[in-house]
Each structure stands twice: as C-alpha cells, then as structure tokens.
N, C-alpha and C positions, 0 to 999 in steps of 0.2 A: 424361218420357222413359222409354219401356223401353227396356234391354238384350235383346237376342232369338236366344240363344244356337241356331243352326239350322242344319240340313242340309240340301239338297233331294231329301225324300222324303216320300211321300203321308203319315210320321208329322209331318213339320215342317211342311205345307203346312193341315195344319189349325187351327192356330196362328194362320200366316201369312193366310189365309184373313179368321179376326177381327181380326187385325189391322189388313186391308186396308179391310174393312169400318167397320170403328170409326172408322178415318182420325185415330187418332192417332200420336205422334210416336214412333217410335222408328229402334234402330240395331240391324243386322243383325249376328252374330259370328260369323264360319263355324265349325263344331265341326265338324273331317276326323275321323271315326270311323276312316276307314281309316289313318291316322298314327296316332291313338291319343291326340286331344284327350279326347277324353273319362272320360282318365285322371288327367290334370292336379290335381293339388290342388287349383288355385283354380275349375275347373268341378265339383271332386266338391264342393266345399264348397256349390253352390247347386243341383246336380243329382245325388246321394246315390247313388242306380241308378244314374250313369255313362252315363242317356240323355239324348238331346237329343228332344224342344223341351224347352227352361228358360227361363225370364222374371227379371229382375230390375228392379222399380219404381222408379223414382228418384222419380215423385211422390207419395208419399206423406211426411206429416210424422216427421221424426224419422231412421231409421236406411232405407236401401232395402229393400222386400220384395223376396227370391226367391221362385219358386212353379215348380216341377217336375212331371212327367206331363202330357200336354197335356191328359185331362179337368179338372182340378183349373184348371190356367190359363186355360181357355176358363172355367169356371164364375167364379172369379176376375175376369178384364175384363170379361166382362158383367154380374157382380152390381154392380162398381164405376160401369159406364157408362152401368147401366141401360137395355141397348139387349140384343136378340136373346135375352132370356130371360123367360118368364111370368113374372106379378108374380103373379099367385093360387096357393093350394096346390095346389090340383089340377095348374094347368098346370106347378110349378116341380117337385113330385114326378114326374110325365110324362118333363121336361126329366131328372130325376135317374138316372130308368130308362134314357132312349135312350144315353144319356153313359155310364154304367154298360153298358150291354148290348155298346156301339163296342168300349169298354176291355177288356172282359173275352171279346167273340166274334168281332165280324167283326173289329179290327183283328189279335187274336194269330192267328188263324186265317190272314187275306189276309198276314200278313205270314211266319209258315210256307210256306205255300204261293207265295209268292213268291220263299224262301230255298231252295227244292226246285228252283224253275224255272227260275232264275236261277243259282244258285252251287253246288248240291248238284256236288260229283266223278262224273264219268260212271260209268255205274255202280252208283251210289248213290242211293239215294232213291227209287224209282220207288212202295216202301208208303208213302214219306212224301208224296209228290204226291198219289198218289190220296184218301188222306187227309183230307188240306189242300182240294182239290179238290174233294170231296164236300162237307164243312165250310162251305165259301165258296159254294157252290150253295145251300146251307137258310138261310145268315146271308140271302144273296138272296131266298130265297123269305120269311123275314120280313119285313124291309121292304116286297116286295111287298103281303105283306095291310098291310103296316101303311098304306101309301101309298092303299087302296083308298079311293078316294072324298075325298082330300086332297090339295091343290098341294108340301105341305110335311110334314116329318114331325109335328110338333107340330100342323099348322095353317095357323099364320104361320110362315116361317122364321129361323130361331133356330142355333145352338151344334149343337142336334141333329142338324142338316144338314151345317153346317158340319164337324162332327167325324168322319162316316159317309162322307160325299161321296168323297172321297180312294182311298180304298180300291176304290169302284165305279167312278172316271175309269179304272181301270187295268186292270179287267175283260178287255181284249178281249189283255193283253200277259201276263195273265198264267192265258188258256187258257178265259175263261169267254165263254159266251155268253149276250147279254142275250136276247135276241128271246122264251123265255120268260117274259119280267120284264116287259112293256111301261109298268109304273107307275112303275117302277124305273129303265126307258128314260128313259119323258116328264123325269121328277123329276129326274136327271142333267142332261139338256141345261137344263132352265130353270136351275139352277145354275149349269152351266158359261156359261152367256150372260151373267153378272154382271159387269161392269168388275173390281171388286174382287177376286173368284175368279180370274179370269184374270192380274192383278195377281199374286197371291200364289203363282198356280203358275210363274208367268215368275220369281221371284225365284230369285236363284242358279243360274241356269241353266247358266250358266257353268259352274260346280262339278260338273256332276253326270259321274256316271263314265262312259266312252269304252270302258269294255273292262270283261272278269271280273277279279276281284281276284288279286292276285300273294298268293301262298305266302305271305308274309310278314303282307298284308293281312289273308288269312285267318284268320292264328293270333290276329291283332290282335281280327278281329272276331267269333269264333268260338268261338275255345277257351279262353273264359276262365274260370278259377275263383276262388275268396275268395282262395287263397294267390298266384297272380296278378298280380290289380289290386291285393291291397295292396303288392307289387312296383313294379308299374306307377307308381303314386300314391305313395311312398314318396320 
C-alpha cells in the first residue's frame, strides 16, 4: 500500500500518472495547500519542503518508506517495479538527465509562469510573464529536437514522459502555443490517449479550485518565510 499525499495539479498528477500506470495499490490524502496542510507536522515530517507529491511505502519490510520531490518518487517506484525505467547505463543516465532537466527547467519555469498568469495581483507581474513565457517557449523547443525522430522521450515510454507530460497538457491555458512544436504536439496526444494518464488526471477533480485565491489563501501560499512555517508547523 502507498500513502499518496496529493493535490490536483500538473506537479501531483505526475506521480499520479505512475501510479496509475503501475496499477498498484494505494490511498490518495488530499494535502489543501490553500488551508495550509502542508504545514502540519506530521506532513513536514515525510515532505521537509512542505511540498506535495510525497509517498509513503507501507510495502516494504520493517519501518514505511517516505520519499518526497516527485523526481525522486517516480525514480523510486520504478526502480522498485522495475517497469518504465531503462535497465542499461546509458539508458538509466538518459532517464537521469530528462528527470533532472523537468525538475530543474520546464516544471520551475511552467509553474512560474503559471503563478504570473493565474494569481499574480493586476498590475503585477507583466516582466515576470513575459519571462516565464519566453522560458517555457525554449524548455518546448528542447523537447521538440529531443522528440525528433522518437515516439517517446527516452524511446520507450518511461518516468521521462510521465514527469514532463504534465506541464505541456496545460500549454494552451497557460498562453503557449504548440503549433510550432508539432513533435511535441504528436508526443502529447499519444500520451494523453493512455487509460492510465487519463485515470490520473481525473483524480481529484473534485478538489480542484473554482475561483482565484482569497487574501488569506494567498498569504498561506505565497509569502512564506523560514520564520513562518516554523510558526505554522510549531
């Protein structure tokens, strides 16, 4: 059984994703960032950052694993499953890059750029759009060559896909256009045609927000510092 500490947002839905795919057993925990779950002692205790996706193993012998960051957890279930990740070095250092390149470009970037276009105060933000914007245009045009001449980013589809994917389903709501991208086009829709994929993004839907966040929300999700969330968490 995992625990699957989660929000419905393109950062929890790549999680969700392998999840869905692996077809094993777990239980969903809704973590409301906008209340300020993710301040909780007993969630900072398994997710340290204070973000969601987090995992906690109940099958494994002895004490549960937690595993926090969704690269770290997706690399995690499928070393364990040995399913959607290369078994050779070349392929598993490949697999190490693309997870790494998510974590570190297109997700801080699309998710920037999503915080501008979305919640920024009128008014506000218009260098940080364009920014973000430009950002999430070139994170595209990589995948583009990288996709040239592949169904999947690795090859086969894998973690790689899975983890990237997310961020490009949202492209068109958060200002970009694919129609320069057409490898990036194709790759999206065979993706989004997966029972599993689709599974994972319908998860929680329920939950997801109706409206911009209240004042209050914002301070929750926004301004926080060290001095804070040790407040918060205290």
């Amino acid at each position: 059984m995992i625990d699957f500490y989660y929000w419905p947002t393109p950062n929890g839905w790549k999680v969700a994703i392998l999840l869905e795919e692996l077809g094993v057993d777990y239980r969903m925990i809704p973590v409301n960032i906008a209340k300020g779950d993710q301040f909780k002692p007993e969630f900072l205790a398994i997710s340290p950052n204070n973000r969601m996706p987090a995992i906690v193993d109940h099958g494994v012998p002895g004490d549960p694993v937690p595993v926090f960051e969704s690269g770290a957890i997706m690399w995690y279930l499928a070393e364990k499953a040995g399913k959607f990740l290369p078994t050779d070095a070349l392929g598993r250092k490949q697999a190490m890059e693309w997870l790494f390149w998510q974590a570190a470009n297109q997700g801080p970037t699309a998710g920037q750029l999503s915080h501008f276009v979305n919640y920024a105060p009128e008014g506000i933000g218009d260098y940080g759009r364009a920014r973000y914007a430009r950002e999430y245009d070139r994170c595209l045009g990589v995948l583009e060559r990288r996709l040239e001449g592949r169904d999947h980013i690795l090859g086969d589809y894998s973690i790689a896909d899975m983890i990237a994917w997310p961020w490009v389903l949202i492209a068109k709501p958060l200002g970009a256009a694919l129609e320069p991208f057409p490898n990036v086009t194709a790759w999206r829709g065979r993706v989004k045609q997966r029972p599993a994929v689709r599974r994972a993004v319908d998860l929680g839907k329920e939950l997801r927000r109706s409206g911009p966040p209240t004042d209050a929300e914002r301070k929750l999700l926004y301004e926080q510092t060290a001095e804070s969330v040790a407040k918060l968490s205290g």
